[in-house]
VOKOLBA-251917 format. One record per residue (C-alpha): x, y, z. Coordinates in steps of 0.001 Angstrom, whole numbers, plus 500000, padded with zeros to 6 digits. Each point is the difference from the previous one (the first is absolute). Layout:
<rs>
<r u="X" v="Y" w="Z"/>
...
</rs>
This chain:
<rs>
<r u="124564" v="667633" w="386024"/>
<r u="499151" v="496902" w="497854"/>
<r u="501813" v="498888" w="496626"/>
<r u="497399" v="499606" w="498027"/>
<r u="498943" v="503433" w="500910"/>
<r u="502836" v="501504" w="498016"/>
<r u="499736" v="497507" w="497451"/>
<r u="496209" v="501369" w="498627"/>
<r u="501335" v="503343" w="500893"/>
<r u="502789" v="499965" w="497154"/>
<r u="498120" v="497050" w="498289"/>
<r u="497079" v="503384" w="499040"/>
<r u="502497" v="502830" w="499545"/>
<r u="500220" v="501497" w="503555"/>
<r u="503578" v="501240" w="501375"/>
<r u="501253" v="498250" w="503047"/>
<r u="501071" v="502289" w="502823"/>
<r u="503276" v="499635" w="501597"/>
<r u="498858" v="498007" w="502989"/>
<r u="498389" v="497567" w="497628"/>
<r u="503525" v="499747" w="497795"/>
<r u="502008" v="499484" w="503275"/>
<r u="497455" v="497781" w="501095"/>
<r u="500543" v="497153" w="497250"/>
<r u="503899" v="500694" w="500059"/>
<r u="500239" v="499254" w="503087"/>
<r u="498037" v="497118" w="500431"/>
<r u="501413" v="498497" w="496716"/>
<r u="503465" v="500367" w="501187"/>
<r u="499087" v="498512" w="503263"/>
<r u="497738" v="497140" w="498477"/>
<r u="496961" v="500767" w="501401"/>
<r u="498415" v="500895" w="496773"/>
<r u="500109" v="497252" w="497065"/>
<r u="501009" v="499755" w="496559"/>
<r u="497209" v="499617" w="498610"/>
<r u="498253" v="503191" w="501704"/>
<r u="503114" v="501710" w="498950"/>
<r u="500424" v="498713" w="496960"/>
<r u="495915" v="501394" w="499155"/>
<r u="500892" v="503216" w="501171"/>
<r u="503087" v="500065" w="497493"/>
<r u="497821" v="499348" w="496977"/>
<r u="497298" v="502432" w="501403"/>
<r u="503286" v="502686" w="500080"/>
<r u="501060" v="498989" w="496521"/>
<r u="496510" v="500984" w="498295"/>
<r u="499265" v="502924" w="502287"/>
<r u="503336" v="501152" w="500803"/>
<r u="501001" v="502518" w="502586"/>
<r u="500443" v="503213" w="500498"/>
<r u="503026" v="502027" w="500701"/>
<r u="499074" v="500327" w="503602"/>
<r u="499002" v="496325" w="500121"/>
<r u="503080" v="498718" w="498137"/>
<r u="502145" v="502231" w="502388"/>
<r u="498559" v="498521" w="502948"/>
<r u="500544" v="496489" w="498830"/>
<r u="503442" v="500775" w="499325"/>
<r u="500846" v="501274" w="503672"/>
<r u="497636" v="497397" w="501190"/>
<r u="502952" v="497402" w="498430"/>
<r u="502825" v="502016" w="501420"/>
<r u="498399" v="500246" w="503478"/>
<r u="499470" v="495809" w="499766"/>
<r u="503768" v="499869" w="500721"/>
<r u="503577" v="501317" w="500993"/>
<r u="500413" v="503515" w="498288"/>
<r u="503724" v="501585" w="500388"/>
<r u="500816" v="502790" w="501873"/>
<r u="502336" v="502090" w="497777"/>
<r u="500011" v="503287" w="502603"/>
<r u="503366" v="499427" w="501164"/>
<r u="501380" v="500554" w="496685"/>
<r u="500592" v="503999" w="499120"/>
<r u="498838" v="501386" w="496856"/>
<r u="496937" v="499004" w="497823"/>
<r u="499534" v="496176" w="498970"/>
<r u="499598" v="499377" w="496828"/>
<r u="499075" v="496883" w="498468"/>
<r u="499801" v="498508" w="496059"/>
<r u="498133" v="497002" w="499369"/>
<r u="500136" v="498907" w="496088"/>
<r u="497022" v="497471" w="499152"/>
<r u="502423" v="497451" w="498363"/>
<r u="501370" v="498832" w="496704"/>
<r u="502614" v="499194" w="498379"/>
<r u="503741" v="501208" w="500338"/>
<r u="499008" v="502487" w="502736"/>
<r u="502697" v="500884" w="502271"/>
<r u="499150" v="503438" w="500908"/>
<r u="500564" v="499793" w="503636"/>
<r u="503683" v="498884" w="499521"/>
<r u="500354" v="503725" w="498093"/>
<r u="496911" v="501740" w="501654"/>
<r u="501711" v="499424" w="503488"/>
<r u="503238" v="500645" w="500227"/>
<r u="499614" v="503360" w="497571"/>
<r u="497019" v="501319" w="502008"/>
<r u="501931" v="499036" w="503710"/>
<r u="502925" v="502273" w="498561"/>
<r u="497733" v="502696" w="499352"/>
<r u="499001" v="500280" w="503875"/>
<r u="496776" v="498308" w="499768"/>
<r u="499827" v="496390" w="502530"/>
<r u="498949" v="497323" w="498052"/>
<r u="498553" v="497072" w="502642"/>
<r u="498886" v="497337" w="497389"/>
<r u="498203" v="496806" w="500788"/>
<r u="500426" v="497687" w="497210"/>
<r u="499263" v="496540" w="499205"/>
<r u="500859" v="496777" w="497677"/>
<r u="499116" v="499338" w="496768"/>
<r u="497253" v="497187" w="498958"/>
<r u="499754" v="500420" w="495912"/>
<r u="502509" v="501219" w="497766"/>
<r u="503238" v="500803" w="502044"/>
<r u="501093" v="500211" w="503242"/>
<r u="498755" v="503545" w="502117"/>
<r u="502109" v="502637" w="501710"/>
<r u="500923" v="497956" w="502629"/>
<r u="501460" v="496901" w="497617"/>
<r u="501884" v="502486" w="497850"/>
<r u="501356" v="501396" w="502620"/>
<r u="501542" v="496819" w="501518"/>
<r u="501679" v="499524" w="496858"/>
<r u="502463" v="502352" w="502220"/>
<r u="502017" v="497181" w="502046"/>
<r u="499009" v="499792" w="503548"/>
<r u="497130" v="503174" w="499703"/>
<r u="497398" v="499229" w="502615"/>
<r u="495817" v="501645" w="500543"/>
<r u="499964" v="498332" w="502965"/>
<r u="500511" v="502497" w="502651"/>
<r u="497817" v="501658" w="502764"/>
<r u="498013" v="502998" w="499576"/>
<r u="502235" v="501969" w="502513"/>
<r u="502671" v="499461" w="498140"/>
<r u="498484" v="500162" w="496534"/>
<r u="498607" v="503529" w="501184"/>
<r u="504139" v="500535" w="501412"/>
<r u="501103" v="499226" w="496136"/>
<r u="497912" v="502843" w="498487"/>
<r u="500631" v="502444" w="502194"/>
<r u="503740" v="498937" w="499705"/>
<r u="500421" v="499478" w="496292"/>
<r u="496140" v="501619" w="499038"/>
<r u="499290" v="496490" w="498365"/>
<r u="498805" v="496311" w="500888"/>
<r u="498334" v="497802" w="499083"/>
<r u="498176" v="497167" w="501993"/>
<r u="498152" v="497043" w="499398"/>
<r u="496057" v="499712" w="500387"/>
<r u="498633" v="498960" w="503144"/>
<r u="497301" v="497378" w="499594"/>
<r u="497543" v="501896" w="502629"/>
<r u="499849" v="503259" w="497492"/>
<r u="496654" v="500058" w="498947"/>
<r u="498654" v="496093" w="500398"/>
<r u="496375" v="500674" w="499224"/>
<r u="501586" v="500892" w="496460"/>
<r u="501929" v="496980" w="499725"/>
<r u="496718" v="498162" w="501082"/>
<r u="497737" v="502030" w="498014"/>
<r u="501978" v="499666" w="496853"/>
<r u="500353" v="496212" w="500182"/>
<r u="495378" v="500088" w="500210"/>
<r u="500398" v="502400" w="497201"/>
<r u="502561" v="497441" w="497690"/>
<r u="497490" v="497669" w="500005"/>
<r u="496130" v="501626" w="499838"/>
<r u="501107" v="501796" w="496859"/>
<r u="499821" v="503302" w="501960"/>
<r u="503788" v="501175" w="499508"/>
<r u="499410" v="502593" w="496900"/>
<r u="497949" v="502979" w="502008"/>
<r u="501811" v="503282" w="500121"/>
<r u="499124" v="500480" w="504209"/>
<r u="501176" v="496615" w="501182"/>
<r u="503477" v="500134" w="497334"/>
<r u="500558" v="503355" w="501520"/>
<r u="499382" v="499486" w="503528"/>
<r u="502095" v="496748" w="499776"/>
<r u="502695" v="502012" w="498787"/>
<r u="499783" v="502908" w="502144"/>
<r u="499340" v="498108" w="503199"/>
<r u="503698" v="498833" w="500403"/>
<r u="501510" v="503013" w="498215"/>
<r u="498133" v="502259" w="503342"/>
<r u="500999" v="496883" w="502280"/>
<r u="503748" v="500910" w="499278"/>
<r u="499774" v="503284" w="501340"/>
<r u="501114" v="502071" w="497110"/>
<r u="498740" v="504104" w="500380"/>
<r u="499691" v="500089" w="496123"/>
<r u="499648" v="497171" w="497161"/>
<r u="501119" v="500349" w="496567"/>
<r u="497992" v="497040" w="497422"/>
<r u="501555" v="499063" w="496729"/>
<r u="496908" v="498237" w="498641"/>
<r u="500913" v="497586" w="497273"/>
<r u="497963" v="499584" w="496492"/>
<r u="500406" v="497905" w="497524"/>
<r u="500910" v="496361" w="498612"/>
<r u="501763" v="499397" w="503060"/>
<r u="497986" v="501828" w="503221"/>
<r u="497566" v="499148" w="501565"/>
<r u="497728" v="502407" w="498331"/>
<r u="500289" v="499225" w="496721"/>
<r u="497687" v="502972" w="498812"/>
<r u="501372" v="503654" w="500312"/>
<r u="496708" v="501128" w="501064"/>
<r u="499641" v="497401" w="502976"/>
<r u="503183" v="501844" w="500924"/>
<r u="499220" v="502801" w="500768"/>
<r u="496739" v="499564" w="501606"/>
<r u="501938" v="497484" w="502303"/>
<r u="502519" v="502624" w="500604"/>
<r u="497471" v="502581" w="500735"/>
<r u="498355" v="497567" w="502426"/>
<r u="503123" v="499052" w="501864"/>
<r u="501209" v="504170" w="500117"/>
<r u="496047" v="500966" w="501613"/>
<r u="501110" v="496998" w="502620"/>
<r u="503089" v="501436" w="500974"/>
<r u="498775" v="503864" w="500011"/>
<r u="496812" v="498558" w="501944"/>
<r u="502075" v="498961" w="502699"/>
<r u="502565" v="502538" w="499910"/>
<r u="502956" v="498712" w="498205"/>
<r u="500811" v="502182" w="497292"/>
<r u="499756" v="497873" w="496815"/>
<r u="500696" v="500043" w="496123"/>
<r u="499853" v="497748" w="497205"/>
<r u="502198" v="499751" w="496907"/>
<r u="498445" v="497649" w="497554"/>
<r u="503042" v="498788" w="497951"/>
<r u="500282" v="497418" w="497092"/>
<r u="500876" v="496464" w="500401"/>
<r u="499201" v="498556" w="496075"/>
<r u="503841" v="498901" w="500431"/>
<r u="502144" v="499697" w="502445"/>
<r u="501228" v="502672" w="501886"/>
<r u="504046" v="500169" w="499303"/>
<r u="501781" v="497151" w="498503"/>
<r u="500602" v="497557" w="502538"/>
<r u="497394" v="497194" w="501152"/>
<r u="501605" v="497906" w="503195"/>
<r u="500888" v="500919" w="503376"/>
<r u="503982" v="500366" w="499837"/>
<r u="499586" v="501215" w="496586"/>
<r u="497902" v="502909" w="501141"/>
<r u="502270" v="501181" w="503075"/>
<r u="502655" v="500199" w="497017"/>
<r u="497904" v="502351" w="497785"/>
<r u="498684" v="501881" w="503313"/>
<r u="503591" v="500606" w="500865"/>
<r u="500537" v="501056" w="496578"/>
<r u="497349" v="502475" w="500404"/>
<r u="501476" v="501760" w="503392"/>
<r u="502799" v="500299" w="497811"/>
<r u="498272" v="501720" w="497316"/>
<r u="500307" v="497303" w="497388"/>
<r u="496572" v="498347" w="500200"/>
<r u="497524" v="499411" w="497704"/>
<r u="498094" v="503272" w="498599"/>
<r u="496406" v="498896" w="501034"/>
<r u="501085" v="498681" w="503499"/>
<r u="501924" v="503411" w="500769"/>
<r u="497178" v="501599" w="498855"/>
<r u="497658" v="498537" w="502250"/>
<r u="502203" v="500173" w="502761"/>
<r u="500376" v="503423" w="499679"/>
<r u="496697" v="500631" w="499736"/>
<r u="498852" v="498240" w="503157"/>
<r u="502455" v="501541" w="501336"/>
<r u="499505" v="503177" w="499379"/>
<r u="496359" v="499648" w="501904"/>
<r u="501352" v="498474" w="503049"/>
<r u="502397" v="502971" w="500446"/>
<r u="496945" v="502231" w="499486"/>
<r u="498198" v="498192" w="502836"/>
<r u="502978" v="499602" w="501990"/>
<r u="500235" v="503234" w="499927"/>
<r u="503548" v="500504" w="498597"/>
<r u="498790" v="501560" w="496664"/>
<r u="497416" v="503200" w="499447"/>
<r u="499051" v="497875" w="496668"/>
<r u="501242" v="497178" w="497526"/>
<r u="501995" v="502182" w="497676"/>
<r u="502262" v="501162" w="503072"/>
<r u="499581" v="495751" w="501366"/>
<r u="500943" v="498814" w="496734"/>
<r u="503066" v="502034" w="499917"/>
<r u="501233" v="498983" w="503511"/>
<r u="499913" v="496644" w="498737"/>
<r u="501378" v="499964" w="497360"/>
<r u="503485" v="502009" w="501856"/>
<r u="499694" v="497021" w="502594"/>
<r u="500516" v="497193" w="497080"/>
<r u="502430" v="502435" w="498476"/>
<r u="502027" v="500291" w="503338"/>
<r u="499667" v="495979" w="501195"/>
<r u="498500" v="501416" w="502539"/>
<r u="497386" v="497921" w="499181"/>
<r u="502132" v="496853" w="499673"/>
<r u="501764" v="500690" w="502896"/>
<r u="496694" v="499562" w="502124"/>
<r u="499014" v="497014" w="498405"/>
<r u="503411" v="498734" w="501882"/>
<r u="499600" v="501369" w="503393"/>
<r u="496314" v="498151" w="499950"/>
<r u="501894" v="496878" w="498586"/>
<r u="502052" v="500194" w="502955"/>
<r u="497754" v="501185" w="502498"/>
<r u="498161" v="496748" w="499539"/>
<r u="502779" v="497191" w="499719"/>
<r u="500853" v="500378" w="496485"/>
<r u="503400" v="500001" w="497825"/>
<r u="500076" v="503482" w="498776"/>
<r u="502913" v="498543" w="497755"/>
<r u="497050" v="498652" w="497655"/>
<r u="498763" v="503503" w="499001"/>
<r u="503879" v="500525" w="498747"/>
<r u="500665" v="496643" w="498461"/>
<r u="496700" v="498652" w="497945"/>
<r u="502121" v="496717" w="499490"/>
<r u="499726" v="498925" w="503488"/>
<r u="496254" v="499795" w="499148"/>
<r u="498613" v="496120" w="499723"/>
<r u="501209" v="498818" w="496565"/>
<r u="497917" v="497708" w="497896"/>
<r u="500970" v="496923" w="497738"/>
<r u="498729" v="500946" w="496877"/>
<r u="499670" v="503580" w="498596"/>
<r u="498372" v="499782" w="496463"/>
<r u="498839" v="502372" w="497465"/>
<r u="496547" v="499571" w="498558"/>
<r u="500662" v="500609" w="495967"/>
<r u="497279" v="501855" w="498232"/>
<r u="498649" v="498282" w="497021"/>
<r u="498555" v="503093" w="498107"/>
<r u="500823" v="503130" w="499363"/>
<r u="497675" v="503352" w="501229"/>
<r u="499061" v="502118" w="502446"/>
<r u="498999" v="499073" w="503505"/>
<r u="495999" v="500868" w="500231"/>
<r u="499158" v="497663" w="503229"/>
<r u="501436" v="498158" w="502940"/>
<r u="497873" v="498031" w="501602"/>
<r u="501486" v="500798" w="503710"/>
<r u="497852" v="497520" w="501651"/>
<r u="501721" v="497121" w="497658"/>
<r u="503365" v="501644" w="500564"/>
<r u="499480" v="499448" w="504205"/>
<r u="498574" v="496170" w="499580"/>
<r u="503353" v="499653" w="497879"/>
<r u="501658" v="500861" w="502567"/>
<r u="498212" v="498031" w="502724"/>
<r u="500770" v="496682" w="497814"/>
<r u="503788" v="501138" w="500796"/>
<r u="499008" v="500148" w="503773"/>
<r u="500444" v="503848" w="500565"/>
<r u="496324" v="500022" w="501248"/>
<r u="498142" v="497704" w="502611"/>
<r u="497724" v="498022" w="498745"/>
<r u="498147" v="499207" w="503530"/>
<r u="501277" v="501487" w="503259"/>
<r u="502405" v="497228" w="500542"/>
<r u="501389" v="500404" w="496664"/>
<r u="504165" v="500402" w="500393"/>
<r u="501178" v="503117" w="497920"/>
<r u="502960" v="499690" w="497914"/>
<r u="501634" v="503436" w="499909"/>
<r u="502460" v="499709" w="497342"/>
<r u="497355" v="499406" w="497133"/>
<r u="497673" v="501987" w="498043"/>
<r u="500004" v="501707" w="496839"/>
<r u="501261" v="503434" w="498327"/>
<r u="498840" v="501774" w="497221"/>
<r u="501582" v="500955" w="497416"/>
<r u="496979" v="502083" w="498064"/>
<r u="497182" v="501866" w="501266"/>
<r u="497105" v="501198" w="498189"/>
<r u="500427" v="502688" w="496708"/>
<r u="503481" v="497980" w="499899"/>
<r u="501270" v="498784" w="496325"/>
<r u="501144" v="496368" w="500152"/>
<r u="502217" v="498456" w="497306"/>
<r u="499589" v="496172" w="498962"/>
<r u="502194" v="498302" w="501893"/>
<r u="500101" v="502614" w="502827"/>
<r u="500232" v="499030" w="503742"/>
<r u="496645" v="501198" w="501284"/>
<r u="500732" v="499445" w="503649"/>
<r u="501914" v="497424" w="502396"/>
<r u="498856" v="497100" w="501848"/>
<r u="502261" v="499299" w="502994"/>
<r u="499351" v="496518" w="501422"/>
<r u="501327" v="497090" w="502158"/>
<r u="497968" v="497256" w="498254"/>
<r u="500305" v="499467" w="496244"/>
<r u="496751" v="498127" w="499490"/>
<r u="498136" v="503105" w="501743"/>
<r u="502335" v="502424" w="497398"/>
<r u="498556" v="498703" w="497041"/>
<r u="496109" v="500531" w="501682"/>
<r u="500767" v="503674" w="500728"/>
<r u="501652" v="500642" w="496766"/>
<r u="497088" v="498803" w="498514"/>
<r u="497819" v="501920" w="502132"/>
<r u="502155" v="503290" w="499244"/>
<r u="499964" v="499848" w="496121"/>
<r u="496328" v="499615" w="500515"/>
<r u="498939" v="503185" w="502317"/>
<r u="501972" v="501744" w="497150"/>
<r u="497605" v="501757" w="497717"/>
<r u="502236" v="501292" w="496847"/>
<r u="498392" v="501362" w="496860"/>
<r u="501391" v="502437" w="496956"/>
<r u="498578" v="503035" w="500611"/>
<r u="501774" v="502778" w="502458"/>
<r u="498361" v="499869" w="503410"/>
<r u="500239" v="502799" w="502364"/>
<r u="501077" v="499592" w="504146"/>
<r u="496909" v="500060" w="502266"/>
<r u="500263" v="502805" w="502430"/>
<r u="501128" v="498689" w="503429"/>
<r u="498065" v="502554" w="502117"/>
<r u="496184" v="499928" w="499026"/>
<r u="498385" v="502224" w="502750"/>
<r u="500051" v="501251" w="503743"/>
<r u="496962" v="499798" w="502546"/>
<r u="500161" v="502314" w="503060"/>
<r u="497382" v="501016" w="502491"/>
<r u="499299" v="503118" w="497542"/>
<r u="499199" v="497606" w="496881"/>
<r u="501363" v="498029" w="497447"/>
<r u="502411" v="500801" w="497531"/>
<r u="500673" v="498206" w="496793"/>
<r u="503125" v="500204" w="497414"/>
</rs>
C-alpha cells in the first residue's frame, strides 16, 4: 500500500476503505509516513470530504493509535458529557455530582484549560489539596464507591489526534466537519464511556460560531458514536454570552455550588438539567426526560446533590469544608465594579471579549506553561434582555493586579452591547440531534 496511492484516490473523489484509513494512521503516528504526504491527503479530505463510514473509521483508527480505557469493571452504564467549550461553563461541577446521585457512574476524563479559564481539572483544585492524579484501579474503585470521579487525561489517549491536529493547525485544514468530529470523538470513545451526551456550543463565544455549523457538527459527531456503538446525542445550546454569571476558576466552583444548592443562575440550571436529564435516559435511570428532569430536580432540592459533590471532594484529597464555607475560597486583592455609562437594555455580550478579559486577569492560560490564578475573574451583573440604569454596576472584575483591572474593565464595558429598545432572552436550548434525526426549537 503506497501513500500516494490514497492521496489521488481522495485527491478524485473516491472513498478510502478502512485498511487504507488505518494504514496512514498508523504510519503517521509511528513516523513512517511524512507530513507532507499527510498533510496532501488532509487538503484532499477537506475538498472531498468523507463519508460517514469513512469518517467513522478514521475516528476508531485514532482511538486504536493509543491507550483506550477499560471501563468494564465499573457496574451500570457509562455515561459521558463532553461540552465543546466557552465561556463560564462549569457543567461538570453540577452535571456530576447530580447525575452520580441519581445512580448513574460518572468516570470523567478531563483536562486543563488553554484560552479563557482554567478546565475541570483547575476549578476543581480550587478545593485545597483535591488531586486527578490517581491510578485507574483506583479511579475505577472511586466510582463504584461514590458513582463519581474524575481523572486526568493520559497523554497516550488518542496520539495520532494530538499529531494530526497539530498538521491540521497549520495547512489550514482544521474547519472540515469529519476531521472536527473525529478529533472530538476519538478521545471521548478512548475514555470508555457506554453512552456520550454533546452540548455543542454556538455562538459569539464557541467554536462554531454559526448555528447551522452546529448542528451539522453535532450530527456528525452523534453518526460517530452510533457507528461504533456508543449511544450518542447532541444538544446544541447557546453560548452568545456566557453561560451563568461567573468567569474564573474559584469563582465558578462558588456559583456551581450555588447551583447544587438550588440557587444558581437560571440558564446554567437550565442546562444542567437538561443534560442531565439525557444522561439519566441513557444511563438508564429514567424511561424519558420529563420523569429525568424531575429526579433532578428532587436531588438539588434534597442536597443530595451537594452532598455528592463532597464525598467526590473527599474521595480525591479535597477539603469538603470548602463546599460549606465559600470564604475559604482564594481571595483576590481587588474586587471592583465596572459602572455602566448609559442607560438601556442589554442586546449583546460579546462572550469571546468577556473570556480574553478574563485571561488579562490570569484566570486562563495563555500557553501551556501559563500559571493560573484562581482567585480572579469576573461576574456579571446583567445578562442579555436585562435593563441597566446609568450608573449601574454591570458586572465585577476580581483581580490581583491593578494595572491588569483597569485592561479588563475596559474590555468588559466594551463586549457590552446596550441600546433603548426592549430586547428579548435568546433561548438557551436551540435543538437536539439523535440517531433518529434532528430536532430544532
Amino acid at each position: 500500500m503506497r501513500m500516494y496511492d490514497l492521496i489521488m484516490k481522495k485527491r478524485d473523489g473516491d472513498e478510502l476503505t478502512t485498511e487504507e484509513i488505518n494504514f496512514f494512521v498508523g504510519g503517521y503516528t509511528d513516523g513512517s509516513i511524512p507530513d507532507y504526504q499527510v498533510s496532501a491527503l488532509l487538503m484532499a479530505i477537506y475538498f472531498q470530504k468523507m463519508n460517514k463510514r469513512e469518517t467513522a473509521d478514521l475516528t476508531m483508527a485514532m482511538v486504536n493509535s493509543g491507550d483506550t480505557i477499560d471501563l468494564s469493571a465499573i457496574e451500570g452504564v457509562k455515561v459521558d458529557k463532553h461540552s465543546t467549550g466557552g465561556v463560564g461553563d462549569t457543567t461538570t461541577l453540577i452535571l456530576g455530582p447530580i447525575v452520580a446521585a441519581a445512580g448513574v457512574p460518572v468516570a470523567k476524563m478531563s483536562g486543563r484549560g488553554l484560552g479563557h479559564t482554567g478546565g475541570t481539572i483547575d476549578k476543581l483544585e480550587a478545593f485545597e489539596g483535591f488531586s486527578v492524579a490517581m491510578s485507574i484501579e483506583k479511579f475505577m474503585q472511586n466510582v463504584n464507591g461514590v458513582k463519581i470521579a474524575i481523572g486526568g487525561q493520559t497523554a497516550d489517549l488518542a496520539p495520532a489526534d494530538k499529531k494530526l491536529y497539530a498538521l491540521r493547525d497549520v495547512t489550514a485544514t482544521v474547519d472540515n466537519m469529519s476531521l472536527i468530529a473525529g478529533s472530538i470523538m476519538s478521545k471521548k470513545i478512548a475514555s470508555g464511556a457506554d453512552a456520550i451526551v454533546l452540548d455543542i456550543k454556538t455562538g459569539s463565544g464557541a467554536f462554531m460560531k454559526n448555528e447551522d455549523d452546529a448542528f451539522e457538527l453535532a450530527r456528525e459527531m452523534v453518526d460517530i458514536g452510533n457507528n461504533v456503538g456508543r449511544n450518542t446525542i447532541g444538544v446544541i445550546t447557546d453560548m452568545d454570552q456566557p453561560l451563568g454569571f461567573a468567569v474564573g476558576n474559584a469563582l465558578e466552583v462558588k456559583e456551581a455550588i450555588d447551583t447544587l444548592k438550588g440557587e444558581g443562575p437560571e440558564d446554567l440550571t437550565e442546562l444542567c438539567l437538561t443534560l442531565g436529564a439525557h444522561m439519566l435516559v441513557l444511563g438508564k435511570k429514567a424511561k424519558d426526560a420529563q420523569e429525568a428532569r424531575k429526579i433532578l430536580k428532587d436531588i438539588i432540592k434534597s442536597g443530595k446533590g451537594l452532598q455528592k459533590l463532597r464525598e467526590l471532594v473527599v474521595a480525591q484529597g479535597g477539603n469538603p469544608a470548602y463546599v460549606d464555607d465559600a470564604s475559604l475560597f482564594p481571595v483576590p486583592a481587588i474586587v471592583e465594579e465596572v459602572i455602566s455609562n448609559v442607560k438601556g437594555y442589554v442586546k449583546a455580550i460579546k462572550a469571546d471579549d468577556i473570556g480574553r478579559a478574563a485571561l488579562v486577569l490570569g484566570a486562563g492560560r495563555e500557553t501551556k506553561e501559563s500559571i493560573i490564578d484562581l482567585a480572579v475573574g469576573i461576574v456579571l451583573h446583567k445578562k442579555i434582555g436585562d435593563f441597566v440604569k446609568k450608573g449601574e454596576a454591570i458586572a465585577t472584575i476580581y483581580a490581583n493586579d491593578a494595572q491588569k483591572q483597569k485592561i479588563s474593565t475596559k474590555m468588559v464595558l466594551d463586549a457590552y452591547e446596550i441600546v433603548q429598545e426592549e430586547i428579548k432572552a435568546k433561548p438557551l436550548i436551540k435543538g437536539i440531534v439523535t440517531k433518529d434525526g434532528i430536532t430544532r426549537y
